[in-house]
N, C-alpha and C positions, 0 to 999 in steps of 0.2 A: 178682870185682867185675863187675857189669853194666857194660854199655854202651847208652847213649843214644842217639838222633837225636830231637830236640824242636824239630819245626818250628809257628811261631806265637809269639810272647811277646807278648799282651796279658795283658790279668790273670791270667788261666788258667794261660797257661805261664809266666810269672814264678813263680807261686805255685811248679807243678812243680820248674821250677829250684833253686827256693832252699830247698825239702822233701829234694829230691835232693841238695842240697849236704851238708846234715845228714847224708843217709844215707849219704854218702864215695859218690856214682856218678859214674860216668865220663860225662858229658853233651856233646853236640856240639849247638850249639842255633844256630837258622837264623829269619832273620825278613828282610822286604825294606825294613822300617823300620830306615834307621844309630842311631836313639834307641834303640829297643827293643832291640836288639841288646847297644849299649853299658852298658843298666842292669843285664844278665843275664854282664856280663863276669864280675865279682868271685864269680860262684856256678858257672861252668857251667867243662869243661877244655877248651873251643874255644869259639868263637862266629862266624860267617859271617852278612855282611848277603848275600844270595840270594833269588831265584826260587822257587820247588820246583814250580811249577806249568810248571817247563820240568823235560824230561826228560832231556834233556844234561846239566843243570847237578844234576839227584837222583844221576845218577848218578857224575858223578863223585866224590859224596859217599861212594861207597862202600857203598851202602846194606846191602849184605848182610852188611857187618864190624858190625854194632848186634844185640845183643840184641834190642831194642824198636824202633821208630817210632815217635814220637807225632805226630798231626797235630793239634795246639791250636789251629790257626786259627778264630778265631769271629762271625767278623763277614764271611767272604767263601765261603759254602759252597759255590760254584764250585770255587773254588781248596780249598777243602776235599778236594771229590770228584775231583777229575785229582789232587791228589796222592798224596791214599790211592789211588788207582788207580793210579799211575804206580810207586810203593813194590811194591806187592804184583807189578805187570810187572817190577822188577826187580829180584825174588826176595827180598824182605827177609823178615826170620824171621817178623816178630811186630806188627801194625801195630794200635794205638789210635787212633782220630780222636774227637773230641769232635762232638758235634749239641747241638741248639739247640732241635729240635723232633723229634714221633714219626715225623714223613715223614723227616727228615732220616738220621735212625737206620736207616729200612728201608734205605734208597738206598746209604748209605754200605756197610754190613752187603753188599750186593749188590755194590757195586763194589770190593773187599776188605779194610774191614777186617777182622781179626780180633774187636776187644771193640769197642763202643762207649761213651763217657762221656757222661750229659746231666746234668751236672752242676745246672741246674735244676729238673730233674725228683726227682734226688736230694735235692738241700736241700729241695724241698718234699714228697716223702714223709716227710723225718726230722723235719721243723716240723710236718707234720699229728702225728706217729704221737708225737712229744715233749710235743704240746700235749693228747692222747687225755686224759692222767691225769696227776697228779701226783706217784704213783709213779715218771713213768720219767726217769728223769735221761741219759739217752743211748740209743743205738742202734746196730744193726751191720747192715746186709742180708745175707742171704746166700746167699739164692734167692728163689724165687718168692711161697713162705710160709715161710720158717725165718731165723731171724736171730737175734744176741746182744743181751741188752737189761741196761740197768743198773739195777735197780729197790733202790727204798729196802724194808724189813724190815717184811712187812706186821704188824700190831701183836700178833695174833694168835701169831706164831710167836718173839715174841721168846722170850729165855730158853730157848728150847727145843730139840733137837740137829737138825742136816739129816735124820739117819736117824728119827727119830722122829716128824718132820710128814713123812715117806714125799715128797718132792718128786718122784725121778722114777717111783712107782710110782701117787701119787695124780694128780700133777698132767702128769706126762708130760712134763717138764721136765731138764734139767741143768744144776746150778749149779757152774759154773768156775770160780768167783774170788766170795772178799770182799774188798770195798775198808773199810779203815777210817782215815778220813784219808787219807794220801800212801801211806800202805802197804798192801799188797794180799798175801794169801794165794792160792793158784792151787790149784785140785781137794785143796777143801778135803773132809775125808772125812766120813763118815754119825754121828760122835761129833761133829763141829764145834757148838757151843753160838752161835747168834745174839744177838747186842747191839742194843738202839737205837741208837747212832749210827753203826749199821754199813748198806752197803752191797752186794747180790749182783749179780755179773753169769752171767742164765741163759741158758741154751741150747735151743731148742724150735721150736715153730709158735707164728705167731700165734695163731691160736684159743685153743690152750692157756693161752698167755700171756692170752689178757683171760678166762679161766677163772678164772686165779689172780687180776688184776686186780678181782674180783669179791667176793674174799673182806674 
């Protein structure tokens, strides 16, 4: 089981907290607000109202006993930046800080975090790239240009097998899962026969995907 350090609990890390709680993690969560602290008690296996942006008090946190660091602080990118700095000066494994904007991402990136979240940026890639078409019922990034998409059964190919509309040889695609209803098949194979009220999620480039999008 992982372990945690999730410094910040405004919305952001509330959310984390109580995702993590579901997923059974070990969570040590830290905020200098006694409220916010107290609303992340019932989800998190510690919780400390603290500083982090003092380096005595990260460390005696133990920093390097956590799998992860998150710094979800969102509203004080000061105190964002000393502590993702202060974390990564006292050897911790693995540090995530969230930004707010693209300057803030370089800086942070510079002064150590490892990944960085902008959780803005993401919701609005996934509402541009959801609203493109009405085919796509969801989305997954996954780099730069490749990512999982969940597309509805272009009409063309109903009735017809994966192997026989050639997906990944015509369209350069992989299809990993049908959804129908609550139930889902996973690498489903080149005999799989498509339904209308069914659902694929494929695997690809984007290009490719508004290739197929097209048809």
């Amino acid at each position: 089981m992982k372990t945690i350090l999730l410094i910040g609990l405004g919305r952001f890390g509330r959310h984390i907290a109580r995702k993590m709680n579901e997923l059974n993690m070990q969570v040590m969560a830290v905020d200098k607000d006694e409220n916010k602290v107290a609303s992340v008690v019932p989800y998190v296996t510690n919780a400390e109202v603290g500083d982090c942006t003092d380096k005595e008090y990260l460390r005696s946190l133990g920093v390097t006993n956590f799998d992860t660091c998150i710094v979800a602080i969102g509203d004080d990118f000061l105190a964002s930046l000393e502590t993702t700095a202060y974390l990564k000066e006292l050897g911790a494994k693995k540090v995530i800080s969230r930004a707010a904007r693209d300057t803030q991402e370089k800086f942070l990136l510079r002064n150590g975090a490892d990944e960085v979240v902008y959780p803005e940026k993401i919701i609005g890639n996934w509402t541009a790239i959801r609203c493109s078409s009405d085919s796509i019922s969801d989305y997954i990034q996954l780099g730069d240009d490749f990512a999982v998409y969940e597309l509805a059964i272009p009409q063309e190919w109903i009735g017809q097998t994966i192997g026989n509309i050639g997906v990944r040889h015509k369209y350069n695609l992989n299809v990993i899962a049908i959804k129908h209803g609550n139930a889902m098949t996973t690498t489903p194979g080149a005999d799989y026969t498509l339904e209308a009220n069914e659902k694929m999620l494929v695997l690809g480039h984007s290009a490719d995907i508004n290739k197929l999008l097209k048809i």
